[in-house]
C-alpha positions in Angstrom: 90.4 125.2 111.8 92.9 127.3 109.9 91.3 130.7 109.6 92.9 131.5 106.3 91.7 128.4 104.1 88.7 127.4 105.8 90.4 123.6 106.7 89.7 121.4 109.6 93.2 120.0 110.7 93.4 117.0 113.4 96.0 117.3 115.7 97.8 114.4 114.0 97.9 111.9 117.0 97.2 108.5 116.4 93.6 107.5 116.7 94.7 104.2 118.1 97.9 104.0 120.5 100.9 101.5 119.1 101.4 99.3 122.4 99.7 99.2 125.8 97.8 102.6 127.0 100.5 104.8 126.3 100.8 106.3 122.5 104.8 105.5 121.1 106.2 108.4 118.8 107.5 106.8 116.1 108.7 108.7 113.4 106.7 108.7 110.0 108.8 106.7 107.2 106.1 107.2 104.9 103.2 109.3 104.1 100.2 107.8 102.3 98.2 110.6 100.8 94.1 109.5 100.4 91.6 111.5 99.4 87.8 111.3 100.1 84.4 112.4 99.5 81.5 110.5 100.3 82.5 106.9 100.5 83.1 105.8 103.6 82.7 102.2 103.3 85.6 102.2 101.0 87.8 104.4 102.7 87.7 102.1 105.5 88.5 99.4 103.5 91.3 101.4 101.9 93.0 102.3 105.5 92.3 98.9 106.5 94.6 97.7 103.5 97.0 100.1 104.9 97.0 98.5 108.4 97.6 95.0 106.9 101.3 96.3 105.6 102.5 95.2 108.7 105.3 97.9 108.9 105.7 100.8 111.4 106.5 104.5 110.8 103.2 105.2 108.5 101.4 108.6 108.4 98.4 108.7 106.9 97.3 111.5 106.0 93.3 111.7 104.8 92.0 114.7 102.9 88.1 115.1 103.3 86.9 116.7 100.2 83.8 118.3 101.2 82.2 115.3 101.7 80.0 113.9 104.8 82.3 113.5 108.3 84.8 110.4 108.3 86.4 110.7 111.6 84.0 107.6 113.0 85.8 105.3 110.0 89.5 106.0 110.9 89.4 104.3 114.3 87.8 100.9 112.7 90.2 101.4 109.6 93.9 102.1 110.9 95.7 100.6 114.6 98.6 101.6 115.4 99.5 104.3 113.3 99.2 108.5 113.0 96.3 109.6 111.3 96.0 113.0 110.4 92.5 114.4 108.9 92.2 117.6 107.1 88.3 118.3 106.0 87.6 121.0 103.5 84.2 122.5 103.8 83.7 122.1 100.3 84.9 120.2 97.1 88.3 121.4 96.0 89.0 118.3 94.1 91.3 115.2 94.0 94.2 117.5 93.0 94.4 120.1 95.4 93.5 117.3 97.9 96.2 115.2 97.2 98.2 118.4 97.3 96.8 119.5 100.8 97.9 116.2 102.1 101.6 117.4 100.5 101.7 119.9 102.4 101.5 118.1 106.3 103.0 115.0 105.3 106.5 114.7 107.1 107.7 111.4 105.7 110.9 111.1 103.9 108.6 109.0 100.8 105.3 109.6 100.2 102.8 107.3 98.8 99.6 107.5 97.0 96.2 105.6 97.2 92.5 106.2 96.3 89.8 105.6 98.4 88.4 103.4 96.6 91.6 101.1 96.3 93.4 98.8 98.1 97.0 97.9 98.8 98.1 94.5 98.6 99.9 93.1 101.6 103.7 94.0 101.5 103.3 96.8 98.9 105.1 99.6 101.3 107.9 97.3 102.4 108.8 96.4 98.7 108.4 100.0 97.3 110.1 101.0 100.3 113.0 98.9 100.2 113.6 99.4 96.5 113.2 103.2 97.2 116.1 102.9 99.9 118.4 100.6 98.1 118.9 102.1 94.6 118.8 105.6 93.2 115.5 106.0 91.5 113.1 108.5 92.9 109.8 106.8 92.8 108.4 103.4 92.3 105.0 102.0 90.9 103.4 98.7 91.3 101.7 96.4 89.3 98.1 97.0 89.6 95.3 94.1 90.0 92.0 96.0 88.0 88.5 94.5 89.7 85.2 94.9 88.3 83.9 94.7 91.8 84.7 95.6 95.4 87.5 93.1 96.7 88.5 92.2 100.5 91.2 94.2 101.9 94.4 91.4 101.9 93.5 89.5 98.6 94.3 89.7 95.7 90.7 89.7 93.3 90.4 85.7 92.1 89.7 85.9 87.9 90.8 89.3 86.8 92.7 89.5 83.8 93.2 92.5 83.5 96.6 94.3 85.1 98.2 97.7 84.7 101.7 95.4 84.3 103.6 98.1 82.3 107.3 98.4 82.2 109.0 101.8 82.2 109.4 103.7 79.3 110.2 107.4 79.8 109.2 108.2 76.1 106.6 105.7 76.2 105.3 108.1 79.2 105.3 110.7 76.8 102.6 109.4 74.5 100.1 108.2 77.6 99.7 107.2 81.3 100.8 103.7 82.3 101.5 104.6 86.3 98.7 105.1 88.1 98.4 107.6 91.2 97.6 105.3 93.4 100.8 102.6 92.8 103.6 105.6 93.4 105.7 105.8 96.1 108.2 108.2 95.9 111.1 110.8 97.7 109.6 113.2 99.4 111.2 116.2 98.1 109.6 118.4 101.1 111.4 116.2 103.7 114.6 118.4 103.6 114.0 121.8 101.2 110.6 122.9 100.2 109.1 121.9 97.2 105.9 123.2 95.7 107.3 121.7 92.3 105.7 118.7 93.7 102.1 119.0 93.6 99.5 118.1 91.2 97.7 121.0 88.7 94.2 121.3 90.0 93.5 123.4 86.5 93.1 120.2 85.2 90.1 118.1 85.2 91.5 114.6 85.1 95.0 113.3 83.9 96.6 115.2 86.8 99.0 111.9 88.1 100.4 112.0 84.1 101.0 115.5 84.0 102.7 115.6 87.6 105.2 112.4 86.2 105.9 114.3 82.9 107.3 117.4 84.9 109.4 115.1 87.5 110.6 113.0 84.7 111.1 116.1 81.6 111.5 119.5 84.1 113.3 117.1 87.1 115.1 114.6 85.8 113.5 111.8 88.0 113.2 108.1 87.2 110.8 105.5 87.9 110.9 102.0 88.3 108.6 99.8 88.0 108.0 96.8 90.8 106.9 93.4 88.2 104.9 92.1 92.0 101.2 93.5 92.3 101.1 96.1 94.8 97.3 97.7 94.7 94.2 97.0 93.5 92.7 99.3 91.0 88.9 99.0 91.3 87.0 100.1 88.3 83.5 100.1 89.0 80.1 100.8 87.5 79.9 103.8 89.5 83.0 105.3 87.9 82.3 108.5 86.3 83.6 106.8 83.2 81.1 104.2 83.5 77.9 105.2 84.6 75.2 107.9 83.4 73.4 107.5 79.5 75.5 107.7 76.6 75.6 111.3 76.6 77.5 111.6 79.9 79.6 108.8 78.6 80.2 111.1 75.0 81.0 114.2 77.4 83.6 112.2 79.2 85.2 110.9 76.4 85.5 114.5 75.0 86.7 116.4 78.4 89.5 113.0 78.6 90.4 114.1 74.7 90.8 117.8 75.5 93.0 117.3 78.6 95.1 115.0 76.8 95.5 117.0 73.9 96.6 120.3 77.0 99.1 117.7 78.4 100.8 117.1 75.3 101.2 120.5 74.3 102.9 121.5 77.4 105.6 118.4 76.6 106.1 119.2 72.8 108.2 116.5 70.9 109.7 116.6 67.5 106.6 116.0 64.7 108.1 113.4 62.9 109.7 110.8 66.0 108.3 108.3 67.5 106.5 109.7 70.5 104.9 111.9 68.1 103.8 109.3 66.0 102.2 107.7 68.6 100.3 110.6 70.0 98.6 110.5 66.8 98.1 106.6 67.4 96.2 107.8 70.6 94.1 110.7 69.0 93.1 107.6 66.6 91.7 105.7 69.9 89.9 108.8 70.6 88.2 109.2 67.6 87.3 105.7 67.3 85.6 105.7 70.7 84.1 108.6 69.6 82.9 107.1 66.3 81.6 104.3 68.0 79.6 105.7 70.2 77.8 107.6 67.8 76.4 104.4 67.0 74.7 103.8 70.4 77.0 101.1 71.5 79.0 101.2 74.3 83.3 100.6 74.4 84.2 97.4 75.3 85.2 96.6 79.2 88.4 98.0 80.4 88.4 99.6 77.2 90.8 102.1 77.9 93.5 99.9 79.5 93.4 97.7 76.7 94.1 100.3 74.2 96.7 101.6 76.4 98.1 97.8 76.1 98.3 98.0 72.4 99.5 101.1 72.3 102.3 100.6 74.3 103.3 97.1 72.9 103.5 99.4 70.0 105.6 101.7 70.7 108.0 99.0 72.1 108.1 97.3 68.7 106.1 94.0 70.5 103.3 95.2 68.1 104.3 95.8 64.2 102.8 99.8 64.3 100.8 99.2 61.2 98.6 96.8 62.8 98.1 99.6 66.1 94.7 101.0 64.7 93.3 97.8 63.9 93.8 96.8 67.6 92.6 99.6 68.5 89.7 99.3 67.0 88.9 95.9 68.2 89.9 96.2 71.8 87.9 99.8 71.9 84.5 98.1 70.0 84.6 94.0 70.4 83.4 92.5 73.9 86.5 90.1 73.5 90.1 92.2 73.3 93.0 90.8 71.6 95.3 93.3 73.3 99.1 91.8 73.4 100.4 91.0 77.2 102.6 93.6 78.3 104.9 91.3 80.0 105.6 89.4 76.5 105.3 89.4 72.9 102.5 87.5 71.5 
């Protein structure tokens, strides 16, 4: 327990040894940073996908946020790597738990993943191979969204719909396309410190986006997208988003408005260019969700990442911009989207 912050530390040995009886030091490539609270089940899933990478040299590194004990799951989770647990004795939030798991982690890249998500198999070696043989400082993956809980290993049969985005730094300017839990990245920490690198628990929600915008505006990093599927992104009825009446549904919409709208201002662009203009394109998404659920009808499924699919075939001219708030609308309102692919033209 350290006495200052009230955290439960492990000693960081691996619940399970590597080989034999005998543990095997082996240093820690990569970190993978997962916070918790309350959902066990799919925490062991999630370090179970972890396990399935096949690779050595992985730290994990679980945060507890002040939810019930999870030190019976890591054993049935993750063989044969170190597992270190830190347990907060009460809720902090995902950004200051990502950010406690910054702290301890001693890879040289660091990598990101929910606990209710899953790696696909071979997602660490790619990112980490593409991270070690070229110059960009983090990677994302495709992302496989799922309606419902999938098996750690496969890939969800029947889901159409992808976080599939190519990079665009401006395009990252006007809204979040990388999700938190497809980075891998440097680990700046490995050889100077850097508290640059930590996400803003100030902010409710959008915390990933406004960590990128400051490695990619205040840093000069670069990302690079890997065109394979890497994670799945599981978007359940149980998602804040998603469940409660359509008052907690109006309340979320609002707080998601009103941290976007404190991102952007902290990355101001010139009024009249293109990222501007379509930062206005996104307040127009807002306020039709808004408008239509003062009607008592719900958004369409997914229908966030399928605005974020017009919007971004939009903005890189695979969408004529005149037609972006009609798509809008009918992706945001109609139970059958007509979003463009984001790997092609339509």
């Amino acid at each position: 327990m350290d006495r200052d912050t009230g955290v439960a530390i492990s000693t960081g040995k691996p619940c399970y040894p590597t080989s034999g009886s005998a543990e095997v030091a082996v240093a820690a490539t990569v970190s993978v940073i997962v916070p918790t609270r309350d959902r066990t089940a799919q925490l062991a899933d999630a370090l179970r996908s972890v396990a399935l990478q096949g690779i050595r040299g992985i730290e994990v590194v679980v945060i507890n946020d002040g939810g019930a004990d999870v030190a019976g799951v890591l054993p049935l989770g993750v063989r044969g790597m170190t597992v270190r647990l830190l347990s907060f004795p009460r809720s902090r939030g995902p950004a200051a738990a990502r950010n406690a798991g910054l702290e301890i982690a001693t890879g040289r890249f660091v990598a990101f993943l929910d606990d209710d998500d899953l790696y696909l198999p071979g997602h660490l070696e790619r990112a980490l191979a593409a991270l070690e043989h070229s110059g960009t400082d983090a990677v994302y993956a495709d992302c496989v969204l799922s309606g419902a809980r999938a098996v750690p290993g496969e890939i969800p049969a029947g889901s159409p719909y992808r976080y599939d985005f190519p990079y665009d730094p401006d395009m990252l300017s006007v809204a979040n396309f990388v999700p938190t839990t497809a980075v891998v990245a440097r680990n700046p920490a490995h050889t100077a410190p850097a508290s640059w690198f930590r996400f803003d628990p100030e902010l409710p929600i959008l915390v990933d986006w406004s960590l990128w915008l400051r490695l990619v505006h205040d840093r000069g990093w670069s990302f690079t997208r890997l065109s394979e599927p890497g994670v799945v992104y599981h978007r359940e009825p149980a998602d804040a988003s998603l469940a409660g009446g359509m008052a907690a549904r109006v309340a979320w919409l609002s707080q998601y408005e009103d941290t976007y709208r404190t991102v952007i201002a902290r990355w101001p662009v010139p009024p009249t260019g293109r990222v501007a203009r379509f930062r206005r394109h996104a307040l127009t998404m807002f306020a039709i969700a808004h408008e239509h659920l003062a009607t008592g009808a719900d958004l369409a499924p997914f229908a966030y990442e399928e605005a974020l699919r017009v919007l971004h075939a939009g903005f890189t001219g695979r969408l004529e911009e005149d037609r972006v708030p009609i798509h809008l609308s009918e992706v945001l309102t109609t139970r059958t989207t007509t979003a463009p692919s984001a790997a092609a033209p339509r």
